[in-house]
PAMAR-979911 format. One record per atom (N, C-alpha, C): atom name; x, y, z. Coordinates in steps of 0.2 Angstrom, whole numbers. Example, Ala and Ser with C-alpha at 12.3 -4.5 7.8 and 13.67 -1.06 7.14 Angstrom:
REM residues 2
<pt><atom>N</atom><x>66</x><y>-28</y><z>39</z></pt>
<pt><atom>CA</atom><x>62</x><y>-22</y><z>39</z></pt>
<pt><atom>C</atom><x>66</x><y>-16</y><z>39</z></pt>
<pt><atom>N</atom><x>64</x><y>-11</y><z>35</z></pt>
<pt><atom>CA</atom><x>68</x><y>-5</y><z>36</z></pt>
<pt><atom>C</atom><x>64</x><y>0</y><z>39</z></pt>
//
This chain:
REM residues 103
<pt><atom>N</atom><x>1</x><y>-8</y><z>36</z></pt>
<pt><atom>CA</atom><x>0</x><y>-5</y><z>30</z></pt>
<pt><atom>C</atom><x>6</x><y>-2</y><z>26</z></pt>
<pt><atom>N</atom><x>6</x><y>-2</y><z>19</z></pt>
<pt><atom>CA</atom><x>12</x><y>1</y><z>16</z></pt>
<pt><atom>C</atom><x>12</x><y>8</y><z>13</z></pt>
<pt><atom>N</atom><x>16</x><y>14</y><z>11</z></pt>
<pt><atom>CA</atom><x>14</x><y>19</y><z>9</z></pt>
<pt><atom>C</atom><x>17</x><y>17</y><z>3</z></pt>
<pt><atom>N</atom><x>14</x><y>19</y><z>-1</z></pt>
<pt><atom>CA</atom><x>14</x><y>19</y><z>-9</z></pt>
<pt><atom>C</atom><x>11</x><y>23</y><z>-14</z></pt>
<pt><atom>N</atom><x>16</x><y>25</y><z>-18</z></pt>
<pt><atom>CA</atom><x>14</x><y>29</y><z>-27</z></pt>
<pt><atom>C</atom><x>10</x><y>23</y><z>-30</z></pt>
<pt><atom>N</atom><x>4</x><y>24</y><z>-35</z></pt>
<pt><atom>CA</atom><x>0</x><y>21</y><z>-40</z></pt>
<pt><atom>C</atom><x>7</x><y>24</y><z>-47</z></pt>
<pt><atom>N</atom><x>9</x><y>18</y><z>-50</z></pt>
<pt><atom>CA</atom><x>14</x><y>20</y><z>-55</z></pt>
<pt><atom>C</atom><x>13</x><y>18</y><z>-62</z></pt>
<pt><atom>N</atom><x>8</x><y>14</y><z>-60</z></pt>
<pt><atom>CA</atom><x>6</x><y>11</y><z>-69</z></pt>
<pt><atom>C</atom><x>-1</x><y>4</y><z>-65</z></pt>
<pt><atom>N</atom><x>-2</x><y>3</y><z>-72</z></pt>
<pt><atom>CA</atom><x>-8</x><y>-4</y><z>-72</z></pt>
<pt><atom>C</atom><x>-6</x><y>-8</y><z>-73</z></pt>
<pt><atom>N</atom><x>-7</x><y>-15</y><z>-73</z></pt>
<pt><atom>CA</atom><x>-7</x><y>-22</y><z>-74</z></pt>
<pt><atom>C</atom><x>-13</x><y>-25</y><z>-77</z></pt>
<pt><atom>N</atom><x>-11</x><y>-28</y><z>-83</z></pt>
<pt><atom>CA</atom><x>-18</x><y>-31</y><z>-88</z></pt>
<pt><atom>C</atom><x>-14</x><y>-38</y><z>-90</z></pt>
<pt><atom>N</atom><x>-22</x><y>-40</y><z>-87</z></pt>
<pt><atom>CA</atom><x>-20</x><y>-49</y><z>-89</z></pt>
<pt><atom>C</atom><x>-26</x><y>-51</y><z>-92</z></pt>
<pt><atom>N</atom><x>-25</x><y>-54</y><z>-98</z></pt>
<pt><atom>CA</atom><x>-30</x><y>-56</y><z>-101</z></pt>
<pt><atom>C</atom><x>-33</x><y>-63</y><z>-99</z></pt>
<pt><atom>N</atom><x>-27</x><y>-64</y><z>-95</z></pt>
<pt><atom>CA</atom><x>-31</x><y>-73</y><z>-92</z></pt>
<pt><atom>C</atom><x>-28</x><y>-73</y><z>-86</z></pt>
<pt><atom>N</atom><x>-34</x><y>-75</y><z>-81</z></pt>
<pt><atom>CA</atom><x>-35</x><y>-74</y><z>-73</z></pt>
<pt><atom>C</atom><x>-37</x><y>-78</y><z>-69</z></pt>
<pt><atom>N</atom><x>-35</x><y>-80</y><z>-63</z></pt>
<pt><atom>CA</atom><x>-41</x><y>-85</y><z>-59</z></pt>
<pt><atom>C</atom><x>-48</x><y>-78</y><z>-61</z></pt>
<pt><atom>N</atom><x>-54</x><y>-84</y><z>-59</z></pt>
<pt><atom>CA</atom><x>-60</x><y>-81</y><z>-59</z></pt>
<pt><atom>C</atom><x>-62</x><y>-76</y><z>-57</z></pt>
<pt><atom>N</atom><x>-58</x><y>-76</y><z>-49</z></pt>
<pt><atom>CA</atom><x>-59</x><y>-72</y><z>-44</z></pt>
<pt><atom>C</atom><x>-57</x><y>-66</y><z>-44</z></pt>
<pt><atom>N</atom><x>-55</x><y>-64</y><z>-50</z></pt>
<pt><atom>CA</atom><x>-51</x><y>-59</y><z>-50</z></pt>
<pt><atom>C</atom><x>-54</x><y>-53</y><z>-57</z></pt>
<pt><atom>N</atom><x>-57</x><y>-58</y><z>-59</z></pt>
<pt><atom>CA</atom><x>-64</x><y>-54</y><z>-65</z></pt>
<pt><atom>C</atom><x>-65</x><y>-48</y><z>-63</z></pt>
<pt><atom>N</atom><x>-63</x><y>-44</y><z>-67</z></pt>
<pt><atom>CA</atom><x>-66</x><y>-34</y><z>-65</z></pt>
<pt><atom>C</atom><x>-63</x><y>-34</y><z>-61</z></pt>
<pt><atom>N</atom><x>-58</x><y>-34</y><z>-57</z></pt>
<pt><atom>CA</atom><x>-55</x><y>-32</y><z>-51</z></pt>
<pt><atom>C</atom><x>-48</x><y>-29</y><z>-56</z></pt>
<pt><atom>N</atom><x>-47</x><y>-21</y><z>-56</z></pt>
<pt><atom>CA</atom><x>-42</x><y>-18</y><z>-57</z></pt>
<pt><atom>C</atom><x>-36</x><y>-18</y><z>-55</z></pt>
<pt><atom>N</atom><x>-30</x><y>-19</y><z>-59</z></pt>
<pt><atom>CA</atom><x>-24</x><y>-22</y><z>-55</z></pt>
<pt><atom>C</atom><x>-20</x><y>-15</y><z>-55</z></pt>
<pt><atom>N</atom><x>-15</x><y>-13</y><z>-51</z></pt>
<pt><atom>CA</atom><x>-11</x><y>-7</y><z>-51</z></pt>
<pt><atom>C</atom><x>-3</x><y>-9</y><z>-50</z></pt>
<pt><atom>N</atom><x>0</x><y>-5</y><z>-52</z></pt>
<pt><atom>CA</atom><x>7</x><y>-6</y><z>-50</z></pt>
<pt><atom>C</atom><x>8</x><y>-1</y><z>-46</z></pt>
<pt><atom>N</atom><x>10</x><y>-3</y><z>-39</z></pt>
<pt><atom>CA</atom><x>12</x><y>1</y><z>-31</z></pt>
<pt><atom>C</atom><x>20</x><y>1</y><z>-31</z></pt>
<pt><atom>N</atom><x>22</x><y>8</y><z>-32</z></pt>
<pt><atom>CA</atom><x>30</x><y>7</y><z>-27</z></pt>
<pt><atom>C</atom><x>32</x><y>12</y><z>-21</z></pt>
<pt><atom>N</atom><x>34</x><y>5</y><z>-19</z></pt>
<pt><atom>CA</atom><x>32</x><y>10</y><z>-9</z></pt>
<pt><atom>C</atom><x>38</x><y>15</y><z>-11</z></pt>
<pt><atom>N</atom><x>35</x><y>20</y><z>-6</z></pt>
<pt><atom>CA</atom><x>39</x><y>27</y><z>-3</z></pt>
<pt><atom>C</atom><x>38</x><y>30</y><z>2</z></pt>
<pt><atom>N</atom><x>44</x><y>32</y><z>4</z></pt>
<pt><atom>CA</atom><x>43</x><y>36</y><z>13</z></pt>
<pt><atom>C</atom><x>38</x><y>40</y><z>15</z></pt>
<pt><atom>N</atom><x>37</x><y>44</y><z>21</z></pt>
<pt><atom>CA</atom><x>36</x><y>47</y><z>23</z></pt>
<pt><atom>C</atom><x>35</x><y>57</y><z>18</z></pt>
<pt><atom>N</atom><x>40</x><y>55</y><z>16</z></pt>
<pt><atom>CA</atom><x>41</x><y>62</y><z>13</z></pt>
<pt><atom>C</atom><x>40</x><y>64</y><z>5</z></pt>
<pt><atom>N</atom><x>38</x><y>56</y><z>3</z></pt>
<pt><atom>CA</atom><x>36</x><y>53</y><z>-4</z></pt>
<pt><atom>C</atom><x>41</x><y>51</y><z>-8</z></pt>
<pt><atom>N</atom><x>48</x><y>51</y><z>-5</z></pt>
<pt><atom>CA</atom><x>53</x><y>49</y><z>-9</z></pt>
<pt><atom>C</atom><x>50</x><y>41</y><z>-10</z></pt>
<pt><atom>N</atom><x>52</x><y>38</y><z>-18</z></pt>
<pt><atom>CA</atom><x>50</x><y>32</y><z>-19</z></pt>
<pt><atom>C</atom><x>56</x><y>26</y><z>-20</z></pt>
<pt><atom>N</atom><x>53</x><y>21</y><z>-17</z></pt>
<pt><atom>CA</atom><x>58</x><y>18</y><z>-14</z></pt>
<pt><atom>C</atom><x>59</x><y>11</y><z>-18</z></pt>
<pt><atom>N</atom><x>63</x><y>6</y><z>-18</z></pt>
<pt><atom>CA</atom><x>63</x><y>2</y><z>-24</z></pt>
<pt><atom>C</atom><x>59</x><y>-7</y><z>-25</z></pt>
<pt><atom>N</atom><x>54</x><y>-6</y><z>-21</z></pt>
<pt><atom>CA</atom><x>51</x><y>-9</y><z>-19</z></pt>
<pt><atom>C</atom><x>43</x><y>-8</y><z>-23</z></pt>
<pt><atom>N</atom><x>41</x><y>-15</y><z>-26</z></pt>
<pt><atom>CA</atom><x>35</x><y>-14</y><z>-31</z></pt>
<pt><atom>C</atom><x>30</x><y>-20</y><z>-30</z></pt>
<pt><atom>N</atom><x>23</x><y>-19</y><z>-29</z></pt>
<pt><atom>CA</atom><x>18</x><y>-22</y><z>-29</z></pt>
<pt><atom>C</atom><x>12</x><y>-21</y><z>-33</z></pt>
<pt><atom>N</atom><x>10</x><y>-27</y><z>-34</z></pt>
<pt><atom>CA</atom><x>5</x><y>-27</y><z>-38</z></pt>
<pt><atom>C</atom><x>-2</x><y>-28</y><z>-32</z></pt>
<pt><atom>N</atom><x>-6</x><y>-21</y><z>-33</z></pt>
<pt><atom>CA</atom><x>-14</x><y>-24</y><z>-28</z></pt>
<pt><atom>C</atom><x>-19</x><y>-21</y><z>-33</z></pt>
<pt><atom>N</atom><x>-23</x><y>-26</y><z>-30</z></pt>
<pt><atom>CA</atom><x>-30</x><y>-25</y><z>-33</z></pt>
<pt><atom>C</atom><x>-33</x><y>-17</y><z>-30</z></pt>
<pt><atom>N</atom><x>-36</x><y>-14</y><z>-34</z></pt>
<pt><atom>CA</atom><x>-40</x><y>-5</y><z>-33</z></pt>
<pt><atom>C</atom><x>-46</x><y>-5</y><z>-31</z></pt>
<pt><atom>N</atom><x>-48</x><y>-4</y><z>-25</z></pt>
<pt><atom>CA</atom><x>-53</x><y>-4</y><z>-22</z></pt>
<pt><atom>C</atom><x>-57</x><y>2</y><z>-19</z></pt>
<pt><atom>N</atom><x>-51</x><y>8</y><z>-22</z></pt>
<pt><atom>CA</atom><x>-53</x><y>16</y><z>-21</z></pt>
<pt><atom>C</atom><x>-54</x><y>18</y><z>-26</z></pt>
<pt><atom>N</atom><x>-52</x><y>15</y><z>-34</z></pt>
<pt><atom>CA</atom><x>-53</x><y>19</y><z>-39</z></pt>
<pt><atom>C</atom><x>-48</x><y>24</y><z>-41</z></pt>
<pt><atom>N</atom><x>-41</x><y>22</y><z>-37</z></pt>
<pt><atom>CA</atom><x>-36</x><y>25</y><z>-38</z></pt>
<pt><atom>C</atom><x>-33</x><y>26</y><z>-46</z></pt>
<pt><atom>N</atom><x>-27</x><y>32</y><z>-46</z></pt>
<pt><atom>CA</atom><x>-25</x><y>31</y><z>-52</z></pt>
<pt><atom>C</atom><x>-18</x><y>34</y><z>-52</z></pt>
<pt><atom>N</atom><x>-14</x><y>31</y><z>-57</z></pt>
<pt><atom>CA</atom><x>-7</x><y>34</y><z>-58</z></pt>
<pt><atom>C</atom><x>-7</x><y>42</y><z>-54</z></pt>
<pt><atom>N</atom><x>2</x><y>42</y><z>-50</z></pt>
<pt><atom>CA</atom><x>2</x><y>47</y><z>-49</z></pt>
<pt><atom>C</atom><x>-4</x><y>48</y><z>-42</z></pt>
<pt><atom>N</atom><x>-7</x><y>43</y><z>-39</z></pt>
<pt><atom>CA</atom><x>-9</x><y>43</y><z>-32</z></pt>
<pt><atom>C</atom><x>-6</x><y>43</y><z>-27</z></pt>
<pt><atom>N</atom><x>-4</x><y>45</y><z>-20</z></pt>
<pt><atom>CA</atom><x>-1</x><y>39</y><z>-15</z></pt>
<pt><atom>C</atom><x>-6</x><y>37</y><z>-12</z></pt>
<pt><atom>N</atom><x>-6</x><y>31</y><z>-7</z></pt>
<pt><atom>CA</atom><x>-12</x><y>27</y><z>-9</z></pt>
<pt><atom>C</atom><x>-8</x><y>22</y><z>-1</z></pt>
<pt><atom>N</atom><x>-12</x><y>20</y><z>-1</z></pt>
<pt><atom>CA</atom><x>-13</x><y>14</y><z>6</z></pt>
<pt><atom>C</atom><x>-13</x><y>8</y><z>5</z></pt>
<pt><atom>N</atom><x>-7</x><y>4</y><z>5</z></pt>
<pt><atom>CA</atom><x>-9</x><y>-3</y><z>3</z></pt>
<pt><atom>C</atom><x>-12</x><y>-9</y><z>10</z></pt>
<pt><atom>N</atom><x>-14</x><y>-13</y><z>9</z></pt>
<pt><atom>CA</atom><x>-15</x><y>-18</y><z>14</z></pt>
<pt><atom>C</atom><x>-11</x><y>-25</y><z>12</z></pt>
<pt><atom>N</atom><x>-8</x><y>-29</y><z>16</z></pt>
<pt><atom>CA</atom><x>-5</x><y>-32</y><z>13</z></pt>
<pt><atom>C</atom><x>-5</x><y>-38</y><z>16</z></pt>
<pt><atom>N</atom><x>-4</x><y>-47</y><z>13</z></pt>
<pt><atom>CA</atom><x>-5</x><y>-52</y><z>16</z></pt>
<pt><atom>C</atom><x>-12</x><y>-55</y><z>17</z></pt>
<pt><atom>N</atom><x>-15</x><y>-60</y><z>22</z></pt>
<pt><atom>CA</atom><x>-21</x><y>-60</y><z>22</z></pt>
<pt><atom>C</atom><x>-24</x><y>-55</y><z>24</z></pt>
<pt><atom>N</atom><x>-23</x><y>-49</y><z>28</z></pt>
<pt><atom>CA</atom><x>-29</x><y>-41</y><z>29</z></pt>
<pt><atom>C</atom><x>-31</x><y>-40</y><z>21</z></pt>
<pt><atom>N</atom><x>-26</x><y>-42</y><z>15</z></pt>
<pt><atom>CA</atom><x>-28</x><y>-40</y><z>8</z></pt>
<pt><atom>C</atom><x>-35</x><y>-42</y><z>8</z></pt>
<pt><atom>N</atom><x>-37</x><y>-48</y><z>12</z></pt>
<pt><atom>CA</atom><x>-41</x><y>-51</y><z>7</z></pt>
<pt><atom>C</atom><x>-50</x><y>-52</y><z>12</z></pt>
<pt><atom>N</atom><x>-49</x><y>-45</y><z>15</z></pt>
<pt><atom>CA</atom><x>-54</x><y>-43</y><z>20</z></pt>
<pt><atom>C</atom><x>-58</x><y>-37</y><z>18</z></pt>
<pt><atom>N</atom><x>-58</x><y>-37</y><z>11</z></pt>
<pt><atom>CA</atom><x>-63</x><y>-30</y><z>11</z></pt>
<pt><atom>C</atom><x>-68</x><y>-34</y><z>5</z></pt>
<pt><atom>N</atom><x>-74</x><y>-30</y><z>3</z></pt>
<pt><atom>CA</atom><x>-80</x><y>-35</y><z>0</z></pt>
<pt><atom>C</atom><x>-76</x><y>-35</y><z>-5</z></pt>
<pt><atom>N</atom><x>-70</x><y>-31</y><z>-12</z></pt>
<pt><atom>CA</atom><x>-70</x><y>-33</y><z>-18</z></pt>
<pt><atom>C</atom><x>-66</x><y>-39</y><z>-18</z></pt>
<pt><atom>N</atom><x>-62</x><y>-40</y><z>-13</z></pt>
<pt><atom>CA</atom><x>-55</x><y>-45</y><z>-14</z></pt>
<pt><atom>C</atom><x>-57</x><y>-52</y><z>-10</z></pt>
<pt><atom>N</atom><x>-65</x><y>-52</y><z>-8</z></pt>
<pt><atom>CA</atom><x>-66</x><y>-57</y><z>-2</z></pt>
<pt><atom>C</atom><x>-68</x><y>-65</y><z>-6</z></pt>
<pt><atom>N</atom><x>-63</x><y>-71</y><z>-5</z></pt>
<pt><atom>CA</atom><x>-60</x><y>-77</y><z>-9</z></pt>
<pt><atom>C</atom><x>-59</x><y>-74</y><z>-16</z></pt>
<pt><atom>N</atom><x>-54</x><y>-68</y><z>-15</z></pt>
<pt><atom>CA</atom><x>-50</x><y>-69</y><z>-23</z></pt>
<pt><atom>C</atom><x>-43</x><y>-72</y><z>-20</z></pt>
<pt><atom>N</atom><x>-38</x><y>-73</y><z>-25</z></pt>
<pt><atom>CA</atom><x>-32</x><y>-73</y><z>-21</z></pt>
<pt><atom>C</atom><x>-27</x><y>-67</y><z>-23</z></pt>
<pt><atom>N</atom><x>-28</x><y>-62</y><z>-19</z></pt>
<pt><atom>CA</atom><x>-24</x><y>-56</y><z>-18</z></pt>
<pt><atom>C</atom><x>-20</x><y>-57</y><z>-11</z></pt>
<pt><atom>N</atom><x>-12</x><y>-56</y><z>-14</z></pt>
<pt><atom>CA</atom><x>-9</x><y>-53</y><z>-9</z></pt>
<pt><atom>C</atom><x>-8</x><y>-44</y><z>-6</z></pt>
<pt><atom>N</atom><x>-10</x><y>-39</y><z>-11</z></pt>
<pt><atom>CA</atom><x>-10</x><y>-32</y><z>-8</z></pt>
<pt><atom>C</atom><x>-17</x><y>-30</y><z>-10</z></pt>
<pt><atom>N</atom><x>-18</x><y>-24</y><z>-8</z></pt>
<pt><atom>CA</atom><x>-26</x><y>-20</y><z>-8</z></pt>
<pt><atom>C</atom><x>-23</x><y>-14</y><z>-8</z></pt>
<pt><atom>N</atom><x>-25</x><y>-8</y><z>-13</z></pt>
<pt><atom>CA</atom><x>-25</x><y>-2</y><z>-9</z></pt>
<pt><atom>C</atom><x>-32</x><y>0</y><z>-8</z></pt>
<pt><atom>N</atom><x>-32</x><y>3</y><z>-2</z></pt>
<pt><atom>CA</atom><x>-40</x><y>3</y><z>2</z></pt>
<pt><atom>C</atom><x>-39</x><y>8</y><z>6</z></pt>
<pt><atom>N</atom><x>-34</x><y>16</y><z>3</z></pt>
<pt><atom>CA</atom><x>-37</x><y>21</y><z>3</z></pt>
<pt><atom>C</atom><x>-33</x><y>27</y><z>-3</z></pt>
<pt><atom>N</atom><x>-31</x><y>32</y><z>-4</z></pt>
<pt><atom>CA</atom><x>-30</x><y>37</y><z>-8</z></pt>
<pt><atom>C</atom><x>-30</x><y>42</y><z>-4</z></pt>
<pt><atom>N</atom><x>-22</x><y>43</y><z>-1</z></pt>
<pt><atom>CA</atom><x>-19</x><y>48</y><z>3</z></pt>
<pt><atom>C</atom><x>-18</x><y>54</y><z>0</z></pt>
<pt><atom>N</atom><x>-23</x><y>58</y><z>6</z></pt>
<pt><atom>CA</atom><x>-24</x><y>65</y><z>3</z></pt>
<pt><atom>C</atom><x>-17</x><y>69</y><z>7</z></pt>
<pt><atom>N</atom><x>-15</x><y>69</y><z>14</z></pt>
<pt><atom>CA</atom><x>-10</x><y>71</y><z>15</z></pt>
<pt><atom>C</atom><x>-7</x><y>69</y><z>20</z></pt>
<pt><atom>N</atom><x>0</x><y>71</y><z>20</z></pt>
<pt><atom>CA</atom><x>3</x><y>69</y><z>26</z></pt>
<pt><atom>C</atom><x>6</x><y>71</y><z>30</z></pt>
<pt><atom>N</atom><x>6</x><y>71</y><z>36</z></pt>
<pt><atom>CA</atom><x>9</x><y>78</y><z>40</z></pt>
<pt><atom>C</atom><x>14</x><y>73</y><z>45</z></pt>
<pt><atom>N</atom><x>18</x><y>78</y><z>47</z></pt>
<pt><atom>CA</atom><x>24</x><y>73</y><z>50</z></pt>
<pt><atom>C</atom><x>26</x><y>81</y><z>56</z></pt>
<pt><atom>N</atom><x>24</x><y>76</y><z>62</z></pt>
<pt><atom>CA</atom><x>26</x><y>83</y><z>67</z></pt>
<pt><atom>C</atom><x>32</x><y>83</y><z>71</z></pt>
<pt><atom>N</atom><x>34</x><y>78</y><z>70</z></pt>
<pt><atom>CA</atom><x>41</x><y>78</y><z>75</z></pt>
<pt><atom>C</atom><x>45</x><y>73</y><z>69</z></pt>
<pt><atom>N</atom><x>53</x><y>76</y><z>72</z></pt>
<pt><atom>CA</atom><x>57</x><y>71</y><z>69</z></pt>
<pt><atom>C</atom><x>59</x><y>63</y><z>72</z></pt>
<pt><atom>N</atom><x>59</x><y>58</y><z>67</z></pt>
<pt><atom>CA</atom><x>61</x><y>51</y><z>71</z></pt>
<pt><atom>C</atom><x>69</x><y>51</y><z>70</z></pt>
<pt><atom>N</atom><x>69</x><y>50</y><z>77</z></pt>
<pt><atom>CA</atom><x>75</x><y>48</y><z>81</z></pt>
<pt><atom>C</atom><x>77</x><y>40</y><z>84</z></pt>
<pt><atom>N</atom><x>83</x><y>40</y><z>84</z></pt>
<pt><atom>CA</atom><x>83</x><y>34</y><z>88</z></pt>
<pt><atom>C</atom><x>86</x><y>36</y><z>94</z></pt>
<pt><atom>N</atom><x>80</x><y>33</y><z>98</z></pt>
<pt><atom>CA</atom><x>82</x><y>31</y><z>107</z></pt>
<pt><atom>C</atom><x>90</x><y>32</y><z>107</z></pt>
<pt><atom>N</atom><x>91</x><y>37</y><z>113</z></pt>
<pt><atom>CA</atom><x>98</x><y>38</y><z>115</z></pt>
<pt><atom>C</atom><x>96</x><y>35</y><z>121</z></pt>
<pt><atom>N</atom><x>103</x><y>32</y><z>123</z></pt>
<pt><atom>CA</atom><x>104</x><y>28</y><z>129</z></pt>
<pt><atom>C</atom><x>102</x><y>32</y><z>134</z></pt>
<pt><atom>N</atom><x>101</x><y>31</y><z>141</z></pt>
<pt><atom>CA</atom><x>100</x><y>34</y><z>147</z></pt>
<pt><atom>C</atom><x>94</x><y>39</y><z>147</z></pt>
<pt><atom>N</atom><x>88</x><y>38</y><z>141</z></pt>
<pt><atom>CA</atom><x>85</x><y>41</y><z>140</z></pt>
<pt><atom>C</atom><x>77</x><y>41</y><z>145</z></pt>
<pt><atom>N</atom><x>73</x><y>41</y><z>144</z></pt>
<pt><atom>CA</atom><x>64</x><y>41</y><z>148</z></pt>
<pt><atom>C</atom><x>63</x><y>34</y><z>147</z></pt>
<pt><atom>N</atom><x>65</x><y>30</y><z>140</z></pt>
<pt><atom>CA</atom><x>63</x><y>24</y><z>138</z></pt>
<pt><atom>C</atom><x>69</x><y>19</y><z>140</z></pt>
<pt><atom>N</atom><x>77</x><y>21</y><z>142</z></pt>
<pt><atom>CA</atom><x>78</x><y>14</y><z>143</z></pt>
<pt><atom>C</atom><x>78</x><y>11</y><z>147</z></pt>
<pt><atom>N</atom><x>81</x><y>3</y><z>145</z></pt>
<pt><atom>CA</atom><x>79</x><y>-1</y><z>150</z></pt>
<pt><atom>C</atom><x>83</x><y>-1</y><z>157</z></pt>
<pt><atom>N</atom><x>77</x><y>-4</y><z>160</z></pt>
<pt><atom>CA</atom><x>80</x><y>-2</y><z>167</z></pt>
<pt><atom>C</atom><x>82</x><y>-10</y><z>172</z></pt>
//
């Protein structure tokens, strides 16, 4: 799954079929901490999200596994609207000699 801000909409007035009613968003991933990051998707809204969300994308074929998106041809979904994030520890990188290295 991707972490991502809702940053705008996408309108097409001409579509595959499968994609009839189905609301497009513009997604730009961002970290953990919300900083947003330069990376941008287009998914179809399955939560009813809205600018100014963060949101949960799915992405690849999982996109195309929930009843709105199922034989559309979608590469992303957001399929949920993050209400919070909590981060309890800091991420580090493995120091040598440590409980994980290799032995």
């Amino acid at each position: 799954m991707i972490f991502a801000k809702v940053v705008g909409s996408v309108v097409c007035t001409q579509k595959d079929r499968n994609l009839a009613g189905l609301k497009l968003m513009l997604c730009r991933e961002a970290d953990h901490a919300g900083k947003l990051l330069d990376a941008y998707h287009v998914a179809v809204d399955a939560v009813q999200s809205g600018p100014g969300d963060f949101v949960l994308l799915s992405y690849g074929s999982s996109a195309r596994m929930t009843e709105m998106t199922r034989n559309a041809p979608v590469d992303a979904v957001i399929l949920s609207i993050v209400d919070d994030v909590q981060v309890t520890e800091k991420a580090q990188k493995p120091q040598s000699g440590g409980k994980h290295a290799a032995r």
